[in-house]
BALOBA-1460 file (C-alpha; in Angstrom, 3 decimals):
// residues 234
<rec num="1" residu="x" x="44.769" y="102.982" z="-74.285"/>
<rec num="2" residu="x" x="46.804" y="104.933" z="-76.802"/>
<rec num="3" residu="x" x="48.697" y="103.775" z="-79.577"/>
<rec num="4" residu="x" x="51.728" y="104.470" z="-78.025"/>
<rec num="5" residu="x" x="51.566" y="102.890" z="-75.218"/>
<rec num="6" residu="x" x="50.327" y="99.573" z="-76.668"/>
<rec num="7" residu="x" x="53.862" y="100.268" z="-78.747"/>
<rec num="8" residu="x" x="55.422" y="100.686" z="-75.665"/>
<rec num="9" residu="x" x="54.101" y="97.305" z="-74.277"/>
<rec num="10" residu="x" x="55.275" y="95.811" z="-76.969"/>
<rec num="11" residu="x" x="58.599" y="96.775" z="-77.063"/>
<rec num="12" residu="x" x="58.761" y="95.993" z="-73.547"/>
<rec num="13" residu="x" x="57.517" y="92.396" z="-74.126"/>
<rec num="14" residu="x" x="59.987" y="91.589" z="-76.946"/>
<rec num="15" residu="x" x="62.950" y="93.193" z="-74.769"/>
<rec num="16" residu="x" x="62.326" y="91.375" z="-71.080"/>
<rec num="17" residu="x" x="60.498" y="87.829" z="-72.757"/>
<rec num="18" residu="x" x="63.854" y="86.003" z="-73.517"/>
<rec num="19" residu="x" x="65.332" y="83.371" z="-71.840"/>
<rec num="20" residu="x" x="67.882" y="85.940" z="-70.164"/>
<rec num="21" residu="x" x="64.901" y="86.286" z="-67.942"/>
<rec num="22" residu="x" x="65.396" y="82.998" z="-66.303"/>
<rec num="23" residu="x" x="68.954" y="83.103" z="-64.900"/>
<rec num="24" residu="x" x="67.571" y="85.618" z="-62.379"/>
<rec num="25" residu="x" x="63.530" y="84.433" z="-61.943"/>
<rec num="26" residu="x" x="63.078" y="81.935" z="-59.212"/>
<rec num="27" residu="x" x="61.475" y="80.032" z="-62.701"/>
<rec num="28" residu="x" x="64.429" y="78.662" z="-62.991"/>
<rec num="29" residu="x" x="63.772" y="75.693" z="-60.547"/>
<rec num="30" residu="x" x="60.980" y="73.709" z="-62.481"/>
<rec num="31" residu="x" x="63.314" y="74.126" z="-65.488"/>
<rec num="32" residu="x" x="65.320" y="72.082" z="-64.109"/>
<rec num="33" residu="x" x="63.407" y="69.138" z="-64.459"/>
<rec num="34" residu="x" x="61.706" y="66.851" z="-67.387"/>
<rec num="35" residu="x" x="59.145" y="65.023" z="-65.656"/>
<rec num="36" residu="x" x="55.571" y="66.566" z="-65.332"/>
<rec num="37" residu="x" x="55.269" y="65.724" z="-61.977"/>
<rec num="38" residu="x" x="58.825" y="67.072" z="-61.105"/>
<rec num="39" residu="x" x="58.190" y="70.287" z="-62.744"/>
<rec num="40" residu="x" x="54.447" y="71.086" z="-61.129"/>
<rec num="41" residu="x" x="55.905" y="69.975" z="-57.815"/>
<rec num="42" residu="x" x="59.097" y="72.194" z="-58.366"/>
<rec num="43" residu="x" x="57.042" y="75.174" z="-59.842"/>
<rec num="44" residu="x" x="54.221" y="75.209" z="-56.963"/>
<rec num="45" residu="x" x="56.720" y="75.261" z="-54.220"/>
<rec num="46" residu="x" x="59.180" y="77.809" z="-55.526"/>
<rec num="47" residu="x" x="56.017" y="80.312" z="-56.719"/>
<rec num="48" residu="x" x="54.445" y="79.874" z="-52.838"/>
<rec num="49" residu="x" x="58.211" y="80.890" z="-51.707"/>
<rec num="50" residu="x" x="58.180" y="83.821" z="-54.239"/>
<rec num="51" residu="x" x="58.327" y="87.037" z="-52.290"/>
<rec num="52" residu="x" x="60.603" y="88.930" z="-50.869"/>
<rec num="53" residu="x" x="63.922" y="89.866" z="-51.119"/>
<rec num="54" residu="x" x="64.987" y="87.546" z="-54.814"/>
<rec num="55" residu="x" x="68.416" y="86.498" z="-53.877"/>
<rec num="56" residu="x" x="66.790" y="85.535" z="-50.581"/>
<rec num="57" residu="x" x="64.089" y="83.829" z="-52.788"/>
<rec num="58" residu="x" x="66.543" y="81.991" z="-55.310"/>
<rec num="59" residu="x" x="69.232" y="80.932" z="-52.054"/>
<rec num="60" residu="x" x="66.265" y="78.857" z="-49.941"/>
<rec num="61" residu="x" x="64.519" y="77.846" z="-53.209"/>
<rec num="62" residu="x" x="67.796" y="75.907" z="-53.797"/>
<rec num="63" residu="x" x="67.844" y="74.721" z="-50.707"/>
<rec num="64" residu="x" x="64.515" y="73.279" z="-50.794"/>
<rec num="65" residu="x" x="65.228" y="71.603" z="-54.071"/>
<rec num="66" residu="x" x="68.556" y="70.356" z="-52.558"/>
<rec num="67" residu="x" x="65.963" y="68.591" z="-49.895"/>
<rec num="68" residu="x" x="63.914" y="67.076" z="-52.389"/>
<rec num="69" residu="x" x="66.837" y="65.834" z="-54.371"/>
<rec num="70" residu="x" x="66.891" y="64.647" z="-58.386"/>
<rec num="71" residu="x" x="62.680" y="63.915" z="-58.028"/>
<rec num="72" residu="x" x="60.682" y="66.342" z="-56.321"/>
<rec num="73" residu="x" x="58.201" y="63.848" z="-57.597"/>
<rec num="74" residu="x" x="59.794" y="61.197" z="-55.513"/>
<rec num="75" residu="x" x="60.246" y="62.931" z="-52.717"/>
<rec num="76" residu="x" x="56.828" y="63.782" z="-52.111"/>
<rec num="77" residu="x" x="55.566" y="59.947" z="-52.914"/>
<rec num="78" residu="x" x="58.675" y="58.360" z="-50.402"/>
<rec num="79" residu="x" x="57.163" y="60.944" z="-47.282"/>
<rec num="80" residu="x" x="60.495" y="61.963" z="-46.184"/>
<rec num="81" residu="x" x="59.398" y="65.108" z="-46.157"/>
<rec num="82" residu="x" x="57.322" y="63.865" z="-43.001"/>
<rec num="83" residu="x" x="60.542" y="63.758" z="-41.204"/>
<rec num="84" residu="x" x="62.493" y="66.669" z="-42.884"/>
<rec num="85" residu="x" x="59.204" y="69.084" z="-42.282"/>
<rec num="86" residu="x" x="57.666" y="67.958" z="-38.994"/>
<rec num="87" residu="x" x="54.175" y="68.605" z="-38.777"/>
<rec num="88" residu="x" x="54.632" y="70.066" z="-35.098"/>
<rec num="89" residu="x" x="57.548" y="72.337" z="-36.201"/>
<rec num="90" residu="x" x="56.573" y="76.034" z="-36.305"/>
<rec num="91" residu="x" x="59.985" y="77.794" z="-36.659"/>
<rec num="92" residu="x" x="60.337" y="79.312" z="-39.807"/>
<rec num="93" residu="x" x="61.564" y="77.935" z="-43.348"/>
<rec num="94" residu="x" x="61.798" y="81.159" z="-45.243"/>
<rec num="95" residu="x" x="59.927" y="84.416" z="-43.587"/>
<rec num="96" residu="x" x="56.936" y="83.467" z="-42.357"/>
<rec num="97" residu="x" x="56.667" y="80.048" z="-43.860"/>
<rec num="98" residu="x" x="57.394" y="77.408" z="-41.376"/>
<rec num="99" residu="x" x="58.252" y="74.157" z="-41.353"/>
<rec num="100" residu="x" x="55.009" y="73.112" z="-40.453"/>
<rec num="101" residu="x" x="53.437" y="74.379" z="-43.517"/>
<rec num="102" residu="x" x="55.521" y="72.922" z="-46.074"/>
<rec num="103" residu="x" x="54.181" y="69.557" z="-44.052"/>
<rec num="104" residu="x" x="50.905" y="70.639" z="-45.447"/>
<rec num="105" residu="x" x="51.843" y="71.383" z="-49.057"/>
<rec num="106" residu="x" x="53.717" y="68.204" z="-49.226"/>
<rec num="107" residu="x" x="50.646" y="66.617" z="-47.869"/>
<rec num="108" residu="x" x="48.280" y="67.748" z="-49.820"/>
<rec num="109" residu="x" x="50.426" y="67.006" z="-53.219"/>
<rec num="110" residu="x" x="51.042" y="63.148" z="-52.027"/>
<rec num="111" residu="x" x="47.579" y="63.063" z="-51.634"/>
<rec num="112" residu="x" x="46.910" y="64.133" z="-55.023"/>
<rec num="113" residu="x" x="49.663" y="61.771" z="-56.774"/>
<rec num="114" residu="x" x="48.318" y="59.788" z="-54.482"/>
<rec num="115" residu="x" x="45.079" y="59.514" z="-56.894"/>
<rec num="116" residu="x" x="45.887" y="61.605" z="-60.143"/>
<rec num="117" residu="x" x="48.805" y="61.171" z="-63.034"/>
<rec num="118" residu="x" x="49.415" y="64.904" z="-62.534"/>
<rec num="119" residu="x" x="48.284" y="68.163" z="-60.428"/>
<rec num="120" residu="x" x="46.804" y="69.094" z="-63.780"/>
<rec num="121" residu="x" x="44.370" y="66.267" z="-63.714"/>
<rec num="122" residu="x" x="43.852" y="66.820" z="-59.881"/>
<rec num="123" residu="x" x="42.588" y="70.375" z="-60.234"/>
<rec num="124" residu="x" x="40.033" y="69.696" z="-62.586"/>
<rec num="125" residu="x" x="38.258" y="67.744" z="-60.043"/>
<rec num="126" residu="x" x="37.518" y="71.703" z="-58.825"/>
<rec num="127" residu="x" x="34.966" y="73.945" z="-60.623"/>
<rec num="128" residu="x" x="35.973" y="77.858" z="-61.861"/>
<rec num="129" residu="x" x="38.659" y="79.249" z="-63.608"/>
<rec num="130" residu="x" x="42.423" y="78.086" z="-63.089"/>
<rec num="131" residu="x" x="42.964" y="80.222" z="-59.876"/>
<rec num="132" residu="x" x="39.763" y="79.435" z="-58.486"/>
<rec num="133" residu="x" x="40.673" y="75.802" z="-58.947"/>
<rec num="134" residu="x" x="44.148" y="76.143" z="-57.701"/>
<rec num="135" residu="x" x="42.799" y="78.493" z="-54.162"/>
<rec num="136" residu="x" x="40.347" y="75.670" z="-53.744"/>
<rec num="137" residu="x" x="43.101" y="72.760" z="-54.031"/>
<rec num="138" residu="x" x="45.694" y="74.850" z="-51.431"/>
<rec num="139" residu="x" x="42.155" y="75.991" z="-49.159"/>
<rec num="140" residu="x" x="43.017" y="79.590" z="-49.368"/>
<rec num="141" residu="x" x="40.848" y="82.588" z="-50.358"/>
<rec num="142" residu="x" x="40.211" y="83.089" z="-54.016"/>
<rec num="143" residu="x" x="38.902" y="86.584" z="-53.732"/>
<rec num="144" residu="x" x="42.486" y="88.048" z="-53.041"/>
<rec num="145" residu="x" x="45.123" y="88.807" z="-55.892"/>
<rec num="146" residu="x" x="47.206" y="85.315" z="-55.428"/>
<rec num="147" residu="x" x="49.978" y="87.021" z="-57.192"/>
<rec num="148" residu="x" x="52.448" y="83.834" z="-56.030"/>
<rec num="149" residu="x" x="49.836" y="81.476" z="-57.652"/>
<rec num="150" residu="x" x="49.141" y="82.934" z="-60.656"/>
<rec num="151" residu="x" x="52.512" y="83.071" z="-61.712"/>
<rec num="152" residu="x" x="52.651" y="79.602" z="-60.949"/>
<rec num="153" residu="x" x="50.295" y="79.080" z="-63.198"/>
<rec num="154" residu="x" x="51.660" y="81.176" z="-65.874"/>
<rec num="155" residu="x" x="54.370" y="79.166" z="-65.726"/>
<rec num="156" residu="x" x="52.478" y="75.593" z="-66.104"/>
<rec num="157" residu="x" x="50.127" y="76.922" z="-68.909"/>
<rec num="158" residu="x" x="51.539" y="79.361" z="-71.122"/>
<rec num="159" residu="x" x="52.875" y="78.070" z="-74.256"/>
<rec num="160" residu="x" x="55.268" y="78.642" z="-76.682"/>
<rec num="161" residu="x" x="57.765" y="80.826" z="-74.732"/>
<rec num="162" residu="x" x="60.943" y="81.403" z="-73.856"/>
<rec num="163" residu="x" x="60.174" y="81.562" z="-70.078"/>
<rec num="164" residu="x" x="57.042" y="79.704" z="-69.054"/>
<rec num="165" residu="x" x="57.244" y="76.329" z="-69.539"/>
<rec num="166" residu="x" x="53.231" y="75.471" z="-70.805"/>
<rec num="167" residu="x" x="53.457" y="71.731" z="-69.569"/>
<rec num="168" residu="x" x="49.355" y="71.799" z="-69.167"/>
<rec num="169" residu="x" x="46.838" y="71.585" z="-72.007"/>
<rec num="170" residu="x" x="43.442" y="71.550" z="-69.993"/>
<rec num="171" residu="x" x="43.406" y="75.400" z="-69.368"/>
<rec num="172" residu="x" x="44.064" y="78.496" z="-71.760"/>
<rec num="173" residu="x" x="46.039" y="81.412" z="-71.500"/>
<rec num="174" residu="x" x="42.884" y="83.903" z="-71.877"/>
<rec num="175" residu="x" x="42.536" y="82.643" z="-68.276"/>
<rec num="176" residu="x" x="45.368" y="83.270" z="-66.970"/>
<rec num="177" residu="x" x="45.440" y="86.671" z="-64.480"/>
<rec num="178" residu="x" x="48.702" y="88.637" z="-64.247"/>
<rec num="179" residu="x" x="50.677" y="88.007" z="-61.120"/>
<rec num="180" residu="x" x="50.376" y="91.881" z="-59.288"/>
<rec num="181" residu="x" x="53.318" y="92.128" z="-57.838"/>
<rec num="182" residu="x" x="54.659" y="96.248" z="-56.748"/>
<rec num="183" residu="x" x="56.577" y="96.838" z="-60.190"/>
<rec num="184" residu="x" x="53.655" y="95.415" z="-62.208"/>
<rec num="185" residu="x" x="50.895" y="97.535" z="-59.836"/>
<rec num="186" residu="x" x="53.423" y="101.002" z="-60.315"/>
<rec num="187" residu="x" x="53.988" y="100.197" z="-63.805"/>
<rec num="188" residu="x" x="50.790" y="99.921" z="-64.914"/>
<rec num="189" residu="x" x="49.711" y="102.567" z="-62.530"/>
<rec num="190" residu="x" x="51.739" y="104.952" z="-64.278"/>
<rec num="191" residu="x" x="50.326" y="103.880" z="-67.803"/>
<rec num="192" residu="x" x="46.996" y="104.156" z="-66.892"/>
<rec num="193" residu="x" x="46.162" y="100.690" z="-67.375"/>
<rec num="194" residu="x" x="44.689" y="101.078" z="-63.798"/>
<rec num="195" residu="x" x="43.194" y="104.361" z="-61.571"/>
<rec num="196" residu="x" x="44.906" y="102.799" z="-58.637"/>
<rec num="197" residu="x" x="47.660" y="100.696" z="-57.392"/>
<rec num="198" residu="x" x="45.745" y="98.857" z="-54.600"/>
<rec num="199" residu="x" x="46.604" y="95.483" z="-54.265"/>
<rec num="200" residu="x" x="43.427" y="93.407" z="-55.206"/>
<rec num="201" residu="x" x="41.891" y="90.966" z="-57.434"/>
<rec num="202" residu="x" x="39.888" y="93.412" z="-58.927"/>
<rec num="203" residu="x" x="42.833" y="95.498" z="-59.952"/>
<rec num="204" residu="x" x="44.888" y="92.487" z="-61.065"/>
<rec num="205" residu="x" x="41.787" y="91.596" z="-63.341"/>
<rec num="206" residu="x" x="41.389" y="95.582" z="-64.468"/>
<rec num="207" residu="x" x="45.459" y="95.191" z="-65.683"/>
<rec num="208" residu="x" x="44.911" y="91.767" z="-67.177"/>
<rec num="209" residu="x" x="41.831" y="93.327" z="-68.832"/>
<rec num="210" residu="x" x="43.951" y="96.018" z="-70.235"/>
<rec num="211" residu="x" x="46.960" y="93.809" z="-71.392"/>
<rec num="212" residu="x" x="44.262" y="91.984" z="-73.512"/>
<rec num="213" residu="x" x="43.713" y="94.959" z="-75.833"/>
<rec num="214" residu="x" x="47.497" y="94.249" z="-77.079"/>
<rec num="215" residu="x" x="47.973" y="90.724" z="-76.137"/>
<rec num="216" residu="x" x="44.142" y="89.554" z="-76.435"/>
<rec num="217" residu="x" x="44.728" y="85.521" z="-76.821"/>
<rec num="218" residu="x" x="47.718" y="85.457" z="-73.962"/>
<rec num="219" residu="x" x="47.455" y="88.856" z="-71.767"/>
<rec num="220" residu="x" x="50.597" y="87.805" z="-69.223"/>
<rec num="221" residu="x" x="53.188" y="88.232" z="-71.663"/>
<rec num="222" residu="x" x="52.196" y="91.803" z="-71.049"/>
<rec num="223" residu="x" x="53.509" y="90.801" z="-67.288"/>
<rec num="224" residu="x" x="57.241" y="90.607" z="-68.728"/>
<rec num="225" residu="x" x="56.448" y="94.039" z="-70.080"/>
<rec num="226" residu="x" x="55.612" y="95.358" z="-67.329"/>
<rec num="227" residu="x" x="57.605" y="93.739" z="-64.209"/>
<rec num="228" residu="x" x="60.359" y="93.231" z="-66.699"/>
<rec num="229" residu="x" x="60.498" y="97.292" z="-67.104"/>
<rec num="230" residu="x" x="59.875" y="97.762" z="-63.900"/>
<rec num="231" residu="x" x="62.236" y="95.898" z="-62.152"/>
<rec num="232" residu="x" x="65.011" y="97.064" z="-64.120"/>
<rec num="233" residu="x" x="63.742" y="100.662" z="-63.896"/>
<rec num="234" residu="x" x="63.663" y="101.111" z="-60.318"/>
């Protein structure tokens, strides 16, 4: 990587990590809250809902959280959502999430309050790094880029920022793997931080790999470099 480009990245960082970024990022919903629980509950379901068209995102995000009410904690704990999200319902929530399957991710998070403090705590009872944890907690395939759940997990563990909102101290930010999204995947692309825009874990890992060599102890700020730039340089 040249100099100027790790300038570039830089300069990029500084301009798009701010919290101007959060009026328009579907982070805005766990910021809402104060309560751990609230928060991870808040940040897991809006991330899973993250994709898309983002006014789309940001209109049934709300709507979710107008569902779950002041305590997305509560909610989950007082099974409502049993009744608001029937298990046998298959239409569709938002695209090609239905009903059915926010049954599941409501289930599955009662069940962990259900015996943890936190999700935090919860997902240590799983071995490998924070993704690998968090795929085997949800029961989907770590081997594929997870670019909704690793910026939900950028979110819960990066510290000190304007955005993210680093509520969990059992995992580092070294661990984290940048969310590959299409302006982060044509971004880097086009600085060489990859030889290929394919949509995979190994790429996301190659461009997480590069952001190190200018961010090396918290690589995803380099992801507000590079989806900030690219979003607002279509």
């Amino acid at each position: 990587m040249t100099e100027d480009i790790k300038l570039q990245l830089l300069e990029w960082a500084d301009t798009y990590h701010c919290t101007d970024f959060i009026k328009n990022d579907p982070v805005q919903f766990p910021h809402r809250y104060i309560r751990k629980q609230d928060i991870e509950i808040s940040g897991l379901l809006t991330a899973i809902m993250s994709f898309g068209n983002r006014k789309q995102i940001l209109k049934k995000a709300d709507e979710l959280h107008v569902q779950m009410g002041d305590s997305p904690y509560q909610y989950v704990l007082s099974h409502q959502w049993e009744k608001d999200f029937p298990v046998t319902e298959k239409s569709s929530f938002y695209r090609m999430l239905t009903y059915s399957d926010f049954n599941e991710y409501f289930r599955r998070l009662n069940k962990a309050y259900s015996s943890f403090d936190s999700l935090e705590d919860a997902l240590l009872m799983h071995s490998g790094s924070p993704m690998e944890k968090l795929c085997a907690f949800l029961e989907v395939s770590a081997k594929s880029p997870q670019k909704k759940l690793n910026m939900f997990l950028r979110w819960m563990i990066r510290k000190d920022s304007e955005v993210d909102l680093g509520i969990w101290t059992s995992y580092s930010r070294r661990d984290l793997i940048i969310p590959l999204d299409t302006h982060v995947c044509r971004v880097a692309y086009a600085l060489q931080l990859t030889e290929t825009e394919t949509f995979s874990l190994k790429n996301a890992r190659r461009i997480t790999d590069a952001l190190a060599e200018v961010f090396p102890d918290d690589p995803c700020l380099g992801d507000f470099a590079l989806f900030g730039y690219g979003v607002n340089n279509k």
